[in-house]
C-alpha positions in Angstrom: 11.4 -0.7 7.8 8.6 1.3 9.2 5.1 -0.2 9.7 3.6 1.2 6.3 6.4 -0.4 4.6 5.5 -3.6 6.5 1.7 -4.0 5.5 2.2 -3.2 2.0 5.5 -4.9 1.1 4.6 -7.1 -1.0 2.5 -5.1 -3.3 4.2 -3.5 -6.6 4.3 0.4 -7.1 0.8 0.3 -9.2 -1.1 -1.3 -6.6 0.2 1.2 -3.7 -0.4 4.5 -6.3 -4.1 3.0 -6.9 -5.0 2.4 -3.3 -3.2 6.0 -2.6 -5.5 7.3 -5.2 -8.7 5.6 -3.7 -7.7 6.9 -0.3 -7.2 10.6 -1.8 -11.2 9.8 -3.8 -12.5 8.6 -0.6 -11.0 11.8 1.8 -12.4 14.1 -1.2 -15.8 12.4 -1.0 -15.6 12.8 3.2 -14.9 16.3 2.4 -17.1 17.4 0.1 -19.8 16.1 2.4 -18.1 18.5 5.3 -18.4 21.5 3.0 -21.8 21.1 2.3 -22.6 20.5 6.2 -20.5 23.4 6.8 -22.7 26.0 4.1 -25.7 24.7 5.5 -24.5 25.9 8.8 -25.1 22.2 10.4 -22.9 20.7 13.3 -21.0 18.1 11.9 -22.2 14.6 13.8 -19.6 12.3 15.3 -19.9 9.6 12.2 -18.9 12.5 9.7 -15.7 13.8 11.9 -14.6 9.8 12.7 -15.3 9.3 9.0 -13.0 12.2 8.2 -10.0 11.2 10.9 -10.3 7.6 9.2 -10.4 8.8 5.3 -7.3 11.1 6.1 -5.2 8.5 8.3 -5.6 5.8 5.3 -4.7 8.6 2.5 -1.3 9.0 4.9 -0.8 5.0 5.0 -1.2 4.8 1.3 1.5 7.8 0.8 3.9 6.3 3.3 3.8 3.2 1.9 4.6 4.8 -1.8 7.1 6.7 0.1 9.0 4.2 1.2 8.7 1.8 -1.4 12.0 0.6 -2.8 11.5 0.0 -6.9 13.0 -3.0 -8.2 14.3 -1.2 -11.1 15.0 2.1 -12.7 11.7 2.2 -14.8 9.9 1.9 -11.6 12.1 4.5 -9.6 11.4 6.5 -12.5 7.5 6.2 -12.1 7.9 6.9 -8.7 9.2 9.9 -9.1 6.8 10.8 -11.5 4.0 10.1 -9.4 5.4 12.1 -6.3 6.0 14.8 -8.3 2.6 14.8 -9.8 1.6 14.8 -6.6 3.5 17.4 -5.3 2.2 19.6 -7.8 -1.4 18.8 -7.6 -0.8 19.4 -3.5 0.8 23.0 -4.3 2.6 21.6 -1.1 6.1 20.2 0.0 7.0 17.1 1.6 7.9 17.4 5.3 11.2 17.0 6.0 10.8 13.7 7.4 9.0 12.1 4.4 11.4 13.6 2.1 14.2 12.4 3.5 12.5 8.7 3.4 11.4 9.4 -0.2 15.1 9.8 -1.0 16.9 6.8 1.4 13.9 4.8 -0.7 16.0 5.5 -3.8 19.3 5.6 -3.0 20.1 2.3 -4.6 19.9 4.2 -8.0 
């Protein structure tokens, strides 16, 4: 068990998708804020690139910790697929090697 996996392990698959979902509202927030220092031609402050390190480090917790959640049932492993591959798709992106391989051992009790 990795540390992710640790901190969130006793929350069900809903809570860790809606914190995973905050984290990805909070990030686009941070970086909307970026893009509109950015046209402005501004130099980003110190708050704004620490704000942007910590939006983007809790979106990876909250991933990992859907990653290597292991449902208690198919239903469950069924809406975690789903939600990965929603996510996937939304990304236009594939998951690293290592991630992907922990996405699968997560699931291979099914």
């Amino acid at each position: 068990m990795n540390d992710t996996a640790f901190l969130f392990e006793k929350s069900s698959l809903a809570e860790l998708q809606e914190r995973h979902m905050a984290a990805l509202r909070v990030t686009g927030e941070v970086a909307a804020r970026f893009q509109i220092v950015e046209n402005d031609g501004l130099r980003l402050r110190d708050e704004d690139e620490s704000a942007m390190a910590a939006a983007m480090e809790a979106e990876m917790l909250a991933l990992n910790a859907i990653v290597n959640y292991r449902p208690s049932d198919k239903k469950e492993a069924i809406d975690k697929v789903t939600y990965m591959a929603a996510l996937i798709v939304a990304r236009r992106d594939a998951l690293d090697e290592t991630t992907l391989s922990d996405f699968m051992a997560s699931l291979s009790h099914f």
